[in-house]
C-alpha positions in Angstrom: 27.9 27.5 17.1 27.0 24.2 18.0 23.8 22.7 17.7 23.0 19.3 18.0 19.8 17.5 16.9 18.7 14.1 18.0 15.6 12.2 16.5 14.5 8.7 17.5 12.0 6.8 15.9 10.0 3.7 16.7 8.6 1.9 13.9 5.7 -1.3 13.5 4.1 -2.1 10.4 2.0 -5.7 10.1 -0.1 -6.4 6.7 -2.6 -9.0 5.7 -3.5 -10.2 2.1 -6.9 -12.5 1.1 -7.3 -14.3 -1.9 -10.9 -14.1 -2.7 -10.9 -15.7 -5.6 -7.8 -16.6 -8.3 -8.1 -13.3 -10.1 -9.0 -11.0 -7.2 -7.1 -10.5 -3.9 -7.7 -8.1 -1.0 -5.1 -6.7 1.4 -4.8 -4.6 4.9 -1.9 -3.0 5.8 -1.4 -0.9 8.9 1.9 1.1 9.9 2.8 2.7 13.2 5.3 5.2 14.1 6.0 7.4 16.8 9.4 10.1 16.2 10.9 12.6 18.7 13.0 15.4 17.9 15.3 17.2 20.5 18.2 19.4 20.6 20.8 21.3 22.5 18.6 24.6 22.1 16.9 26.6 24.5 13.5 27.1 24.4 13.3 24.5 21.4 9.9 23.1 20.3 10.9 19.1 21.2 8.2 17.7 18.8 6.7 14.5 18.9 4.6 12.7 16.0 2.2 9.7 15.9 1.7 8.5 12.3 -1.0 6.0 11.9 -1.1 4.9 8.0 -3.7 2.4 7.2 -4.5 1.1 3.9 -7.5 -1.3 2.1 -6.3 -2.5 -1.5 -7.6 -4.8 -4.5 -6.0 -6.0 -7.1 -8.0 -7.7 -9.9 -5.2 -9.8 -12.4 -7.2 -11.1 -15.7 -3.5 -11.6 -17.2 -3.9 -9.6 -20.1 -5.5 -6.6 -17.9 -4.3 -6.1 -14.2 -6.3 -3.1 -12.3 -5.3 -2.2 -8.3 -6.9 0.4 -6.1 -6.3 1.4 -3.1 -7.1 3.6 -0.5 -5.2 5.2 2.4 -5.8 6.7 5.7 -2.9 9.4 7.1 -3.8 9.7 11.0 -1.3 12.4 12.4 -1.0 13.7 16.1 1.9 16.1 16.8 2.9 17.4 20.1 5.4 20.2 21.1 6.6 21.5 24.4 7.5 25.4 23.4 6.0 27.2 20.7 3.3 26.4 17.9 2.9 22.8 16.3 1.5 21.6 13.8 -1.6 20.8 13.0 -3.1 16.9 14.3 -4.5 15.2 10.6 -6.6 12.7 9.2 -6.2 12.4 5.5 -8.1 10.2 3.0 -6.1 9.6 -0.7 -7.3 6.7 -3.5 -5.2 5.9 -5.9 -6.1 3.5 -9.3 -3.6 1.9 -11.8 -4.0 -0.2 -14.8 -1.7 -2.4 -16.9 -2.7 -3.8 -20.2 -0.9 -6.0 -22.1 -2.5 -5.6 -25.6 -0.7 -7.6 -28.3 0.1 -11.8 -27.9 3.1 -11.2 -26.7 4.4 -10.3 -22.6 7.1 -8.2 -23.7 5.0 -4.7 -24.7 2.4 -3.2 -21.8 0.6 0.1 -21.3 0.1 1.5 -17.5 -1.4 4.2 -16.2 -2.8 5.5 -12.8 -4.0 8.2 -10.8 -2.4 9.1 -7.2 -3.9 11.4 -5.0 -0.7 12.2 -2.4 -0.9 13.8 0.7 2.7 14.5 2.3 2.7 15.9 5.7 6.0 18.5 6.5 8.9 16.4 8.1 10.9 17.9 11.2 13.4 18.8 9.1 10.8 21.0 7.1 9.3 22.6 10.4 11.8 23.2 13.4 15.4 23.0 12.5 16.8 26.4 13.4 16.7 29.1 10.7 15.4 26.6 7.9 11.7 24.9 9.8 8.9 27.0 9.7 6.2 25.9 12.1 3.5 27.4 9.4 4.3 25.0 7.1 1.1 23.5 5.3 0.8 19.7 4.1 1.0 19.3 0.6 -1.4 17.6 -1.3 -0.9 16.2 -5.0 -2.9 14.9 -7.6 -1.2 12.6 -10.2 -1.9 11.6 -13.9 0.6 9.1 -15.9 0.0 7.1 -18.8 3.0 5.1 -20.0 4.8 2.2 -21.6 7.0 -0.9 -21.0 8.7 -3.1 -22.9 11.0 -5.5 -21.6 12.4 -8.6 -24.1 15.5 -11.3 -22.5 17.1 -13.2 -25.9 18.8 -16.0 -24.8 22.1 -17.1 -27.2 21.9 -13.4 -29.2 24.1 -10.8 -28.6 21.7 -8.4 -27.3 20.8 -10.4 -24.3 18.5 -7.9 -22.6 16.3 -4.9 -23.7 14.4 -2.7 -21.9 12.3 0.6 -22.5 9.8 3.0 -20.0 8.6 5.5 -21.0 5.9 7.5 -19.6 3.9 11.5 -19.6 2.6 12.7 -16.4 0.8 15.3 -15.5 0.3 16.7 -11.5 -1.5 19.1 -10.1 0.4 20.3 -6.7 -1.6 22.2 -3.9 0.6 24.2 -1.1 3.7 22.5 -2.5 7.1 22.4 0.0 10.1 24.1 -1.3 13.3 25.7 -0.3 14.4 28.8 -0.6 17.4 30.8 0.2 17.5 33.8 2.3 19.4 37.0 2.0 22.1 34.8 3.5 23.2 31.9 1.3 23.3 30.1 5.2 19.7 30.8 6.1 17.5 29.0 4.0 13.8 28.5 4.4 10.8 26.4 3.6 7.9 27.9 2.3 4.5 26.9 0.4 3.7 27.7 -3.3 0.1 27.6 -3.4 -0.4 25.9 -6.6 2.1 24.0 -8.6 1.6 22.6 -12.2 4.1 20.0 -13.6 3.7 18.3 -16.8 6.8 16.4 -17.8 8.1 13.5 -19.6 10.6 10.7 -19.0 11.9 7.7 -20.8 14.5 5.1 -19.8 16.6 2.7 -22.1 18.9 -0.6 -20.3 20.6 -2.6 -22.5 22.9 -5.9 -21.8 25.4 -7.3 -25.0 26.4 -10.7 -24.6 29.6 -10.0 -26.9 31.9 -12.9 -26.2 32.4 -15.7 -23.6 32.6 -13.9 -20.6 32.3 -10.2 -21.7 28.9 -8.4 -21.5 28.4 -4.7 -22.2 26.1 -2.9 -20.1 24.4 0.7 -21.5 21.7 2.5 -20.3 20.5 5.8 -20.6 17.2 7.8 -19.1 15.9 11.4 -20.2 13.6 13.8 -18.2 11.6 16.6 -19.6 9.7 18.5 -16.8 7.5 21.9 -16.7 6.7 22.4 -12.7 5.6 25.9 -12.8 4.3 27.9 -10.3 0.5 28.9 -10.9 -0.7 30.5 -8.0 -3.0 33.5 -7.8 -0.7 35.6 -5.7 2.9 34.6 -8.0 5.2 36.8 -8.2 5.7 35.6 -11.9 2.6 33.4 -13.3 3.8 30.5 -15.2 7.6 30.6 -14.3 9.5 27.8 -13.3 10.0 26.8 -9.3 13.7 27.1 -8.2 15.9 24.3 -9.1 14.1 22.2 -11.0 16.1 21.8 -13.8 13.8 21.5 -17.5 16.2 19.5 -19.0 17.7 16.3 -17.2 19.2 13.1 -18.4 21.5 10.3 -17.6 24.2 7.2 -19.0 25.8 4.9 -18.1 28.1 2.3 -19.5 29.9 -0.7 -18.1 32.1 -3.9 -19.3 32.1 -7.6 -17.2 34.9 -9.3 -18.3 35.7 -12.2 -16.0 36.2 -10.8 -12.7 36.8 -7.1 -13.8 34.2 -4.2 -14.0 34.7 -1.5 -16.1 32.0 1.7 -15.1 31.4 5.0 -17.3 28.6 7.1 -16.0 27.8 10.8 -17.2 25.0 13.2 -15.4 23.9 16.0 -17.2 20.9 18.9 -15.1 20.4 21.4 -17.4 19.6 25.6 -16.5 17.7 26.4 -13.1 16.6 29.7 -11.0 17.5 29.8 -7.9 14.5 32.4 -6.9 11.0 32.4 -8.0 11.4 35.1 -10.4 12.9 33.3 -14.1 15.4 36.1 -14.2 18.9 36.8 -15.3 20.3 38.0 -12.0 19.0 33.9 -10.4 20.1 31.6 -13.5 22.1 29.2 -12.4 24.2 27.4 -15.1 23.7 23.9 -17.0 26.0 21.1 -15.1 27.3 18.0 -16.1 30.2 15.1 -14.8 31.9 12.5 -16.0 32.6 9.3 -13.4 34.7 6.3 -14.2 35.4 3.5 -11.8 37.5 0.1 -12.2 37.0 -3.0 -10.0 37.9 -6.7 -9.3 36.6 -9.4 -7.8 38.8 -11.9 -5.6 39.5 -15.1 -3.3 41.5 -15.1 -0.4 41.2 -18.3 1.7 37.5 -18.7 1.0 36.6 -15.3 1.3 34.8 -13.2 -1.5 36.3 -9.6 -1.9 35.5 -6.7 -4.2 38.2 -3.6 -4.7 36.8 -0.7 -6.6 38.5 2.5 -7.4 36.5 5.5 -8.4 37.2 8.8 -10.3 34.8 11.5 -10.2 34.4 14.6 -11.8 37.1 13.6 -14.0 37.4 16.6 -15.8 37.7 18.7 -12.8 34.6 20.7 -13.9 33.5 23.4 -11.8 29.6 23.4 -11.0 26.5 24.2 -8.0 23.9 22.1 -7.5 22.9 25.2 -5.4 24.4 28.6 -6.3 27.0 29.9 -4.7 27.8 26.0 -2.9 30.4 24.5 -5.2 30.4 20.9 -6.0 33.7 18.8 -5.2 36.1 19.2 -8.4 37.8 15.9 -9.5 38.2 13.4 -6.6 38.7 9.5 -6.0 37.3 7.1 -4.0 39.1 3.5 -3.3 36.3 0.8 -1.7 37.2 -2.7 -0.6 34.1 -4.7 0.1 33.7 -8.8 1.1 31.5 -11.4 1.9 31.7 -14.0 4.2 
C-alpha cells in the first residue's frame, strides 16, 4: 500500500494594539489561513478550509491586580470535492484571567481564568483513510483554573533561582475528540464522547544552585494529577476514565554546567491507562517510566561555536507502550553536533 498525503497551507496574521490610557490597552488581532489536503487516493474528499480567527482584547494592569479579556471569533468554510464535509462555522468564545499579587513583595501571585475553547476537527481527525471520520463534531470546552506562582532570583546565594506553579482546574468538555482503536490494532478511529469532565491538578518546581565558580546545578520536577472521565448520558461505563489518559503523571530532571560541559538526567514516569472506554482488566495498560542521560560540550574551532551531545535513552532497556500493543524503542543513543556561525 502506498498512500501519500499532501497538505499546503497559506498563512497571514496582522495585529494592532492601543494604549488608551497607561493602565488600560486594547488590541485587534486577525489571522488568515487557507489549507488543502490531497492524496494519491481515488475518489478522495480533497478538502479545503478557510479559517478566519479574529480577536478584540483588554488588558487592565493596576500593578498589584492585572485583569485581560478577550473575545474570539472562529469563521470556518470547508469545501470538499467527493463525499460529505464538514460543516462551514462561526463560533464566539470569551475568555477572562486575573493575576493578583497580594503581599509587598513581586515574587508570590495568584491567577485564575475562565476559557471557553472551541476546537474545530483537523484533516488529520476527518479524512485520512481508515482513521478520519467525516461526522466528526467540533469540540467545545469550558475551562476553570485558579493557581499560584512564585518565582524569587538570589543573586550571590547558592540557590540562585526558585520557582513554583501550581494550579487546580476544572473543565467541562462537550463532544470531546478522541482516538480509538479498532478491532485491528492498524485501524484506528476518531470518535466524539459527548460529555467529558476533568478535574485535575498540577504543580511544577525549577531550581538553579550556584555551587561553585563555574558549576550550577539545575533540578526541576512537575506532577500531574488528572480525573477526565467520561459523563455522558449514553456511556458505556458512567464515570470511567477516557482511554489513555494516564491519572498519575510526573516528571525530573537534573543537570550540571561545569565550564563548557553539560551533564543531563531526565526521568518520565505515566502511570496506569485503558486503552477502551470500559475501565476493565482485559484494556489496562501498564504504568511506564524511562530514564535518559545525555553528556555534552561546548567548542571553538577557528571562530566557530559548536555543541556535541551524546544521548542515552531508555537506559535501562525497559520495555513499555505508550499505546498497547505498539512497543516503545528499548535502550538507544543519539550523537548531535550542532554550531553557530
Amino acid at each position: 500500500m502506498d498512500n501519500r498525503y499532501t497538505e499546503t497551507e497559506w498563512y497571514i496574521s496582522a495585529a494592532n494594539l492601543y494604549k488608551i490610557s497607561k493602565i488600560w490597552e486594547l488590541s485587534l488581532a486577525t489571522d488568515y489561513s487557507l489549507q488543502r489536503l490531497n492524496a494519491n487516493l481515488y475518489d478522495f474528499a480533497y478538502p479545503s478550509r478557510n479559517t478566519g480567527l479574529v480577536v478584540l482584547a483588554s488588558a487592565i494592569n493596576l500593578n498589584s491586580l492585572i485583569i485581560q479579556g478577550n473575545i474570539l471569533a472562529t469563521l470556518i468554510a470547508e469545501q470538499v470535492k467527493n463525499g460529505d464535509q464538514s460543516a462551514n462555522r462561526q463560533e464566539y468564545t470569551p475568555s477572562l484571567m486575573a493575576s493578583w499579587q497580594p503581599l509587598q513583595t513581586k515574587d508570590f501571585r495568584i491567577r485564575s481564568f475562565y476559557k471557553s475553547i472551541f476546537r474545530m476537527p483537523t484533516f488529520n481527525d476527518l479524512y485520512y483513510t481508515f482513521i478520519g471520520n467525516t461526522k466528526l463534531k467540533p469540540e467545545y470546552t469550558n475551562q476553570y483554573d485558579l493557581g499560584f506562582t512564585y518565582g524569587h532570583t538570589s543573586n550571590g546565594k547558592r540557590l540562585a533561582y526558585l520557582s513554583i506553579q501550581a494550579d487546580a482546574y476544572y473543565n467541562l468538555v462537550k463532544d470531546k475528540i478522541v482516538a480509538i482503536p479498532g478491532n485491528n490494532l492498524g485501524r484506528w478511529t476518531m470518535v466524539n464522547l459527548d460529555r467529558v469532565q476533568i478535574k485535575g491538578f498540577e504543580t511544577n518546581v525549577q531550581t538553579v544552585w550556584d555551587l561553585a565558580a563555574q558549576l550550577k546545578l539545575k533540578a526541576s520536577a512537575n506532577y500531574t494529577f488528572e480525573k477526565a472521565v467520561d459523563i455522558s448520558a449514553t456511556a458505556f461505563r458512567y464515570g470511567d476514565q477516557i482511554p489513555y489518559i494516564p491519572v498519575h503523571s510526573g516528571s525530573a530532571r537534573f543537570g550540571i554546567d561545569y565550564k563548557k560541559l553539560v551533564f543531563n538526567y531526565s526521568y518520565i514516569y505515566t502511570g496506569e491507562r485503558y486503552s477502551q472506554k470500559a475501565n476493565i482488566a482485559a484494556n489496562y495498560v501498564k504504568p511506564w517510566y524511562t530514564h535518559d542521560v545525555s553528556i555534552g560540550a561546548n567548542f571553538a574551532y577557528q571562530q566557530t561555536r559548536f555543541f556535541f551531545n551524546a544521548e542515552i535513552n531508555n537506559v535501562f532497556n525497559q520495555y513499555y507502550d505508550v499505546v498497547l500493543n505498539y512497543p516503545m524503542p528499548g535502550r538507544n543513543y543519539r550523537f548531535t553536533l550542532s554550531t553557530n556561525f
